[in-house]
C-alpha positions in Angstrom: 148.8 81.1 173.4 148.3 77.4 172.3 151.6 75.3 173.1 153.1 73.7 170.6 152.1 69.8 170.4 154.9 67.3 169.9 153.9 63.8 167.4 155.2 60.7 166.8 155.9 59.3 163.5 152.9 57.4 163.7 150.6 60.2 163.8 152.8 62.2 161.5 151.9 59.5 159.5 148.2 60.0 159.9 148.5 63.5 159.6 149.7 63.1 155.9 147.3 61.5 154.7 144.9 64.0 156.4 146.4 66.6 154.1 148.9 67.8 156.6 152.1 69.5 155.0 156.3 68.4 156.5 158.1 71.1 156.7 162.0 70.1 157.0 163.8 73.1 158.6 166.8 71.4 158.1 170.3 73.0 156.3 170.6 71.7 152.6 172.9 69.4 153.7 170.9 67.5 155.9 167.9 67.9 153.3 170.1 66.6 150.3 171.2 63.5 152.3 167.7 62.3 152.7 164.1 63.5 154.2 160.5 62.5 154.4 158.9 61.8 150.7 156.6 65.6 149.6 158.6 67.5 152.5 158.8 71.5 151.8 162.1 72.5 152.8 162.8 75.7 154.2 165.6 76.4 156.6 165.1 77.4 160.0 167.1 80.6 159.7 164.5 81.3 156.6 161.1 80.4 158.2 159.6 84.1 158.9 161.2 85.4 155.4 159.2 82.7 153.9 155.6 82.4 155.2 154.0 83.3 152.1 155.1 79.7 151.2 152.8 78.2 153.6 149.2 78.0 153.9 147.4 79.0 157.2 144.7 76.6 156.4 146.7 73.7 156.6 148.3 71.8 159.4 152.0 72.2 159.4 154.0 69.3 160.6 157.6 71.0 161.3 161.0 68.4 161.0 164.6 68.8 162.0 167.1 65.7 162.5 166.4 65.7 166.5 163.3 67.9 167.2 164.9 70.3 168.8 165.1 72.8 165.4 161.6 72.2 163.7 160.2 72.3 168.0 161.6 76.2 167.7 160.1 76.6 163.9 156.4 75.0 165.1 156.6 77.8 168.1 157.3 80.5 165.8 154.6 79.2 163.1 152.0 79.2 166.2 152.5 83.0 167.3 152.4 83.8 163.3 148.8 82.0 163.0 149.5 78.9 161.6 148.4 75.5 163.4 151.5 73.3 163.8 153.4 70.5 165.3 156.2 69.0 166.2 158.2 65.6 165.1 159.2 64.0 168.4 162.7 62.8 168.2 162.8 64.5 164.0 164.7 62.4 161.3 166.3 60.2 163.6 162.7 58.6 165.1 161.4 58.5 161.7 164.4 56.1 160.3 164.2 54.4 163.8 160.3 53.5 162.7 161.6 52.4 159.4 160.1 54.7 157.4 161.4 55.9 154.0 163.7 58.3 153.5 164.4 60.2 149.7 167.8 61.4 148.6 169.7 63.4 145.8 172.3 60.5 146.5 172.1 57.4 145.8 172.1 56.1 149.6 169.7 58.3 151.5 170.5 58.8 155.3 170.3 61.6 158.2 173.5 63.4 159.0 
């Protein structure tokens, strides 16, 4: 089985334009408080009742606050067929890089 391979916001970045998809795996919450611009959010808890959402032909990029929740999604997508990675360090290294965050509040930030 391939391992899951961890990215850095950089190459997340790169991996966007290349036509990759973000998928936040987040808890509304966390979602609603801010995440990466064009992100699909699905929860973690709802990943494998929702893998008709996803496309097997596309790379998956998979992003939790820390890494730690969307490392455990990217596994799961990998044994399901799909070719995905990982967000090294999540939400909190892609505000540390200064990238830009979008909100259904008016300040958006990680929680």
């Amino acid at each position: 089985m391939t391992e899951l391979r961890n990215v850095n916001v950089v190459e997340v970045l790169e991996l966007v334009v290349g036509g990759a998809l973000v998928l936040d795996v987040r808890e509304d919450n966390e979602w609603e408080a801010g995440r990466v611009p064009d992100a699909l959010h699905i929860s973690l808890s709802e990943v494998p009742d929702r893998l008709d959402t996803l496309a097997k032909d596309r790379l998956v990029v998979c992003v939790c606050r820390s890494g730690a929740r969307s490392s455990r999604a990217g596994k799961f997508l990998l044994e399901q067929g799909f070719d995905a990675v990982n967000l090294e360090g999540g939400m909190i290294a892609w505000v540390a890089q200064g990238q830009v965050l979008v909100a259904d509040v008016d300040e958006p930030t990680i929680i």
